[in-house]
Steps between C-alpha positions, in 0.01 A plus 500: 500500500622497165595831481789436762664249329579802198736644780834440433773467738688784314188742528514442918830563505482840266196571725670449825763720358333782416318511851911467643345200710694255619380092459406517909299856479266367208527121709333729793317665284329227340456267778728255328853376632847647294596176411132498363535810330911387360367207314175737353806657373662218345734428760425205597247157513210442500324761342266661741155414521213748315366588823879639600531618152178737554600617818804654347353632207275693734715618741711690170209586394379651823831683512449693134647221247288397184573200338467547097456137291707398258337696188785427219790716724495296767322483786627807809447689769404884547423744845161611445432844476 
């Protein structure tokens, strides 16, 4: 999924943080471990796999964040409406 791999550590940290969800709530969330989710946040090695990757992307995405690409401001997050 190529469209994971556009996700950068600092947009699933901003999007964690504007849920106020801690590293173990999205982990639970997501079906992932923390440490899983720590190093998806640039916390650590190895990088997560894509399959671990789309997991959390969902599970923000489930709870109301949308990911916006990099589009010459950088790439973000937002709360959908």
């Amino acid at each position: 999924m190529e469209q994971e791999k556009n996700i950068t550590s600092d947009q699933l940290r901003a999007a964690r943080a504007i849920l106020d969800m801690s590293q173990a709530g999205l982990a639970e969330l997501a079906g992932v471990s923390s440490m899983t989710v720590k190093r998806a946040e640039g916390s650590g090695k190895p990088y997560p796999a894509e399959k671990a990757i789309a997991a959390i992307r969902t599970a923000l995405e489930v709870a109301g964040v949308e990911f916006i690409a990099e589009n010459g401001g950088g790439a973000g997050v937002r709360l959908r409406k």
